[in-house]
C-alpha positions in Angstrom: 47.4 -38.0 -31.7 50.8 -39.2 -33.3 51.7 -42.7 -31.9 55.4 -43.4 -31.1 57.0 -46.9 -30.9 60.7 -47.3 -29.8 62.5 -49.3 -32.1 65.8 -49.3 -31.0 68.1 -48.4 -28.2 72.1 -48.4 -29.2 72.9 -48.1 -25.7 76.4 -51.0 -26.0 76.5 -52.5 -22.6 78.5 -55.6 -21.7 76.1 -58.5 -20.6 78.4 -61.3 -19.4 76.1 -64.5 -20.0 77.7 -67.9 -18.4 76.6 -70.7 -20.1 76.5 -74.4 -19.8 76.7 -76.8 -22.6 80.4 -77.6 -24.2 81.9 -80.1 -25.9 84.4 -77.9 -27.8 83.9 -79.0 -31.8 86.1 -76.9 -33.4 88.3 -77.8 -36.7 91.3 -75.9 -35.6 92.7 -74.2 -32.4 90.8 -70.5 -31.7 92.5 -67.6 -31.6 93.9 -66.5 -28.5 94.5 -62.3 -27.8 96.2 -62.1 -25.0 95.9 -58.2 -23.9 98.2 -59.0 -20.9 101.4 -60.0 -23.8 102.4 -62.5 -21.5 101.6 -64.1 -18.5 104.2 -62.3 -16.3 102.0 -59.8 -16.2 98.9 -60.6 -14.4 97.5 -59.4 -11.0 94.7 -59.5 -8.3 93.2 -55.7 -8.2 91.8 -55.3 -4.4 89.0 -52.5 -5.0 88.7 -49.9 -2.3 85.8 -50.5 0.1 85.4 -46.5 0.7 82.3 -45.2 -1.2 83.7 -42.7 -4.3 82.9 -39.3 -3.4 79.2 -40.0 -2.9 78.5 -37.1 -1.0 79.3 -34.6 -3.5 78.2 -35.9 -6.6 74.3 -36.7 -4.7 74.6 -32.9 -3.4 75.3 -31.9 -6.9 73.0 -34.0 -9.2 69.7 -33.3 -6.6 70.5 -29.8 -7.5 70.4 -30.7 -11.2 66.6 -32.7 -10.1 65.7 -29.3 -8.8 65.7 -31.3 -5.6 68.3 -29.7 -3.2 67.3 -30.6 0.1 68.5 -34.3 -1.0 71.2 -34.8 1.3 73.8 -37.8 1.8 74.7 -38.2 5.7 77.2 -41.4 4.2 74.1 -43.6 3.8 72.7 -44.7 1.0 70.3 -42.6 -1.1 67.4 -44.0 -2.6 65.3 -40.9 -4.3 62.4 -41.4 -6.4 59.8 -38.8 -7.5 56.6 -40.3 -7.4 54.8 -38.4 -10.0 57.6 -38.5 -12.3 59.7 -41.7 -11.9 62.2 -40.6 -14.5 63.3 -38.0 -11.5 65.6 -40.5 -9.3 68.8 -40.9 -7.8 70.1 -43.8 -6.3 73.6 -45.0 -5.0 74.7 -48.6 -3.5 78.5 -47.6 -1.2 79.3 -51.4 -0.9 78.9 -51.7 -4.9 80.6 -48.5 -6.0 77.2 -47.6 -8.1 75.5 -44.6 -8.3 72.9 -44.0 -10.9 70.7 -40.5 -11.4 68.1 -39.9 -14.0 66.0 -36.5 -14.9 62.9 -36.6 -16.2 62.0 -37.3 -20.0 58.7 -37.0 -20.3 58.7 -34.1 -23.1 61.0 -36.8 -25.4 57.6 -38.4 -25.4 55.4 -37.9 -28.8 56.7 -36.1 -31.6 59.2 -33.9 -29.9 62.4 -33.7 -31.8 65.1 -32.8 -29.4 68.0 -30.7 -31.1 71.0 -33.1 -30.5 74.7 -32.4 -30.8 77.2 -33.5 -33.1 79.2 -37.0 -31.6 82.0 -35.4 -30.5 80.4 -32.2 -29.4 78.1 -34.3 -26.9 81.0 -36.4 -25.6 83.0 -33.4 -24.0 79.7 -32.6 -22.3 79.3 -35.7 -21.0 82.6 -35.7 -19.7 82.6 -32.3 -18.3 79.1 -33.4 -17.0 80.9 -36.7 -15.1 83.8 -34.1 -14.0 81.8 -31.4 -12.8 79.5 -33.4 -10.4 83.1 -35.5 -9.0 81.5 -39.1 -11.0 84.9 -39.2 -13.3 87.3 -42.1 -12.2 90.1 -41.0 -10.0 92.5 -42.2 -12.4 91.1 -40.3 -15.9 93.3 -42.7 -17.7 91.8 -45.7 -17.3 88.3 -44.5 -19.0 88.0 -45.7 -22.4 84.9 -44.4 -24.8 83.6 -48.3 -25.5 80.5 -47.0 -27.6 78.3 -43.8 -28.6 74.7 -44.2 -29.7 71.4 -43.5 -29.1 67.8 -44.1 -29.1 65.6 -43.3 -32.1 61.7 -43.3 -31.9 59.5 -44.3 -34.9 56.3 -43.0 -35.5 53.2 -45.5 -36.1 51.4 -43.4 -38.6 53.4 -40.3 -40.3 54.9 -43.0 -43.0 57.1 -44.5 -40.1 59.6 -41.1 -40.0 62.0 -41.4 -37.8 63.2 -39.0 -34.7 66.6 -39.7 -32.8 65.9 -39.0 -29.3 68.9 -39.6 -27.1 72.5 -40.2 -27.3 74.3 -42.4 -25.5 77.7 -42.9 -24.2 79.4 -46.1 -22.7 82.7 -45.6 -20.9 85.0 -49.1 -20.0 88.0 -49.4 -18.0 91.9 -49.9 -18.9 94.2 -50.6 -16.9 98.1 -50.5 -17.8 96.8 -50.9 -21.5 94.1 -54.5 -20.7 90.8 -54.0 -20.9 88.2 -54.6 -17.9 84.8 -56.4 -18.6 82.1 -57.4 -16.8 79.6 -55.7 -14.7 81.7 -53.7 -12.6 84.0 -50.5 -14.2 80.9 -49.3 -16.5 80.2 -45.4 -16.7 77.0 -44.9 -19.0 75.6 -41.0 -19.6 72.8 -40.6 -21.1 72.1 -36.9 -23.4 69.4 -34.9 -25.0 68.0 -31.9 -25.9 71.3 -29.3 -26.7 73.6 -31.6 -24.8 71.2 -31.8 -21.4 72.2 -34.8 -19.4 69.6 -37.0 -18.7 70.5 -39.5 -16.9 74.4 -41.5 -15.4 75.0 -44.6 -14.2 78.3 -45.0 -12.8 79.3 -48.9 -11.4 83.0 -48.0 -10.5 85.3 -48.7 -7.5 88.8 -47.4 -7.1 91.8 -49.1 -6.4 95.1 -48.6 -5.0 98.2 -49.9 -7.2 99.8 -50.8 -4.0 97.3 -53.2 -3.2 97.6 -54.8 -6.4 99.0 -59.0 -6.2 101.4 -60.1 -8.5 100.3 -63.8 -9.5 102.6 -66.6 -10.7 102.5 -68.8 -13.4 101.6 -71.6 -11.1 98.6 -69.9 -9.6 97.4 -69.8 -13.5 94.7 -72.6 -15.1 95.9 -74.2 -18.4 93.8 -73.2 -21.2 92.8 -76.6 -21.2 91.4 -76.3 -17.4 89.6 -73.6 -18.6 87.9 -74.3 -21.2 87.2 -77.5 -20.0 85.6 -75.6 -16.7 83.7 -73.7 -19.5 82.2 -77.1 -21.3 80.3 -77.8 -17.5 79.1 -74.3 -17.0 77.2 -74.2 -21.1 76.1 -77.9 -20.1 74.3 -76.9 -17.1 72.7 -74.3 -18.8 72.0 -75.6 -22.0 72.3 -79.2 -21.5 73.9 -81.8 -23.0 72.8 -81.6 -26.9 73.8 -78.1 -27.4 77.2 -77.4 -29.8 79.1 -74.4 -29.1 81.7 -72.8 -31.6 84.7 -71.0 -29.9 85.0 -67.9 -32.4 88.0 -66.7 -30.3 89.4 -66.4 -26.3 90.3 -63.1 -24.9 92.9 -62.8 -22.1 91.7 -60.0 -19.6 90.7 -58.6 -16.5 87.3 -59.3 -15.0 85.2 -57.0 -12.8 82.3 -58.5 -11.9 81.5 -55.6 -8.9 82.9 -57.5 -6.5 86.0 -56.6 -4.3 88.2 -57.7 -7.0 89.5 -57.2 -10.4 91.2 -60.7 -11.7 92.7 -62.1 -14.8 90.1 -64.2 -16.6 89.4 -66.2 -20.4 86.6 -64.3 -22.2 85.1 -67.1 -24.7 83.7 -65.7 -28.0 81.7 -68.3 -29.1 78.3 -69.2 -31.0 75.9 -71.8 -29.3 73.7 -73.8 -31.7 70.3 -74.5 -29.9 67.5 -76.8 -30.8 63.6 -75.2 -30.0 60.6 -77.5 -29.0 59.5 -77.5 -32.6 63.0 -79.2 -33.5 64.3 -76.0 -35.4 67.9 -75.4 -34.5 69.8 -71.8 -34.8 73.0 -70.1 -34.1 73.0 -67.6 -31.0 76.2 -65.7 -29.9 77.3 -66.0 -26.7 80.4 -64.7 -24.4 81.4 -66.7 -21.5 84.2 -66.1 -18.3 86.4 -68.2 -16.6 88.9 -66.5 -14.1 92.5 -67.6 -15.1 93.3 -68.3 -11.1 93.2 -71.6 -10.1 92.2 -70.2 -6.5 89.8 -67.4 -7.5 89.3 -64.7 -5.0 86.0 -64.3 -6.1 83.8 -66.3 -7.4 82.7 -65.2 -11.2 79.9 -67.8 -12.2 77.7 -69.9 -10.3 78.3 -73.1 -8.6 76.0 -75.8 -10.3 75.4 -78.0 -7.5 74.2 -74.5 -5.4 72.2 -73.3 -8.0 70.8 -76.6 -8.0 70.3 -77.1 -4.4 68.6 -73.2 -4.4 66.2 -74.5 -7.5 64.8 -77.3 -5.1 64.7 -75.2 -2.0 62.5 -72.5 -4.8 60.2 -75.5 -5.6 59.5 -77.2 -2.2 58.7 -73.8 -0.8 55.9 -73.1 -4.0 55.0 -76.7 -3.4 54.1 -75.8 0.2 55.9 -77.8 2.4 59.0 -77.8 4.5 61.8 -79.7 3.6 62.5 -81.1 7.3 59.0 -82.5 7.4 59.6 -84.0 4.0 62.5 -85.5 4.7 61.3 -87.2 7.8 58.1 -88.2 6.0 60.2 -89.6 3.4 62.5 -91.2 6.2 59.3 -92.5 7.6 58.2 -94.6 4.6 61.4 -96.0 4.3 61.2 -97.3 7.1 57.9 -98.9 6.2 58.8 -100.1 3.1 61.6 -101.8 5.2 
């Protein structure tokens, strides 16, 4: 028997990574692409609490499991076939996500599925997102951010390649700036003669009306920012670590929350030292909301994350942190 290995997956998502180790070295002034123009043009996006048309689009895609006694009541659905765990569908209201997958197991082995070309297999996908009510309320916003696939590699055979899947990674635009983070993503997965296998939609809607105009003196400096940026890459990386900034992007931020805000986007490399002393350039991108009052928090707060850490290692350490305390409040007495 033939044995497969993956070797890679071209699925593009965006990974937001929030770092912790700055002191900003750079010769000149980055770049700054502002996709807002100016700053005039900024707002607070309150996203709609109401789950997107979950009941028809579960009805629909347990049909397309061969499944259709699935039904959604306006719970939650959490499906998942035991015997094939490819076969799933599952939806979060509160997070606007809903995510559906069809079993792959004949992609296995030395199948070669018969794929179509790019453009053919992005009008089924988008038909497939139409069709089963997953496309975005406004059609405009949805952007094409990447088409790839996933390729299989045989371990005998002389290495020959098979492309398995395709993939296709849908952002968000609105009024012409882009949307990044991990909210506003539509990813469909495609195979054999343009079968969908598999969607994962993290989407909310919004009314315009809803929508906050926000001043100039609600808005960090750069300076703030980036400065707010240094803490964040020290806590994480500490202190000897020297970040680049390749470039700052100014756009919105979806983090798949309740809100869509205005926010720097830092391009930058990170130079890291390893145990053995060897050091080496990673890239990294980094947010900062442009509000000076965020409505929503986009990275963590160092002294929680701290405070959490030390709660994590009491608890594997097997005591309770009142009794510790008072034992330590005990000894200082006797040291006294």
């Amino acid at each position: 028997m033939k044995k497969f290995s993956i070797i890679a997956g071209l699925c593009c998502t965006v990974a937001i990574a929030y770092f912790a180790s700055m002191s900003f070295q750079v010769t000149a002034p980055p770049p700054v692409v502002n996709h807002f123009q100016d700053d005039d043009n900024l707002s607070i996006i309150t996203m709609d609490k109401a789950a997107l048309g979950k009941g028809a689009a579960v009805g629909k895609l347990a049909k397309s499991l061969n499944n259709p006694r699935l039904n959604n009541v306006g719970e939650d659905v959490e499906y998942l076939n035991d015997a094939d765990p490819g076969n799933f569908i599952k939806t979060n209201a509160a997070k606007g996500h809903i995510a559906f997958g069809k079993s792959t197991k004949k992609y296995e082995g030395a199948f070669k599925p018969q794929l179509l070309d790019t453009k053919s297999a992005q009008n089924v996908a988008e038909k497939f997102l139409q069709d089963n009510d997953l496309m975005p309320k406004n059609k405009s916003e949805l952007k094409l951010l990447h088409a790839g696939g996933l390729r299989a590699a045989s371990a005998d055979d002389g290495g020959k390649v098979i492309d398995k899947m395709q993939t296709f990674t849908y952002g968000r635009v609105i009024n012409g700036v882009p949307v990044s983070g991990n909210g506003s993503r539509i990813v469909v997965n495609m195979g054999d003669k343009g079968e969908v296998l598999g969607v994962s939609k993290k989407w909310k809607e919004f009314e315009t009306s809803k929508s906050q105009k926000v001043q100039k003196a609600e808005l960090k400096s750069q300076p703030e920012a980036e400065a707010e940026f240094g803490k964040l890459v020290n806590f994480n990386f500490g202190k000897g670590a020297s970040p680049k900034v390749k470039t700052i992007h100014k756009m919105y931020y979806d983090g798949g929350g309740n809100y869509i805000q205005p926010a720097y986007f830092f391009e930058t490399t990170v130079t890291v030292t390893d145990e053995k002393g060897k050091t080496s350039e990673q890239p990294f991108l980094g947010v900062v909301s442009m509000l000076k009052n965020s409505p929503e928090a986009i990275n963590p707060d160092p002294a929680e994350v701290a405070k959490i850490a030390k709660s994590v290692r009491t608890a594997q350490e097997g005591v309770d942190p009142n009794t510790q305390k008072k034992a330590n409040e005990r000894a200082g007495n006797e040291n006294k």
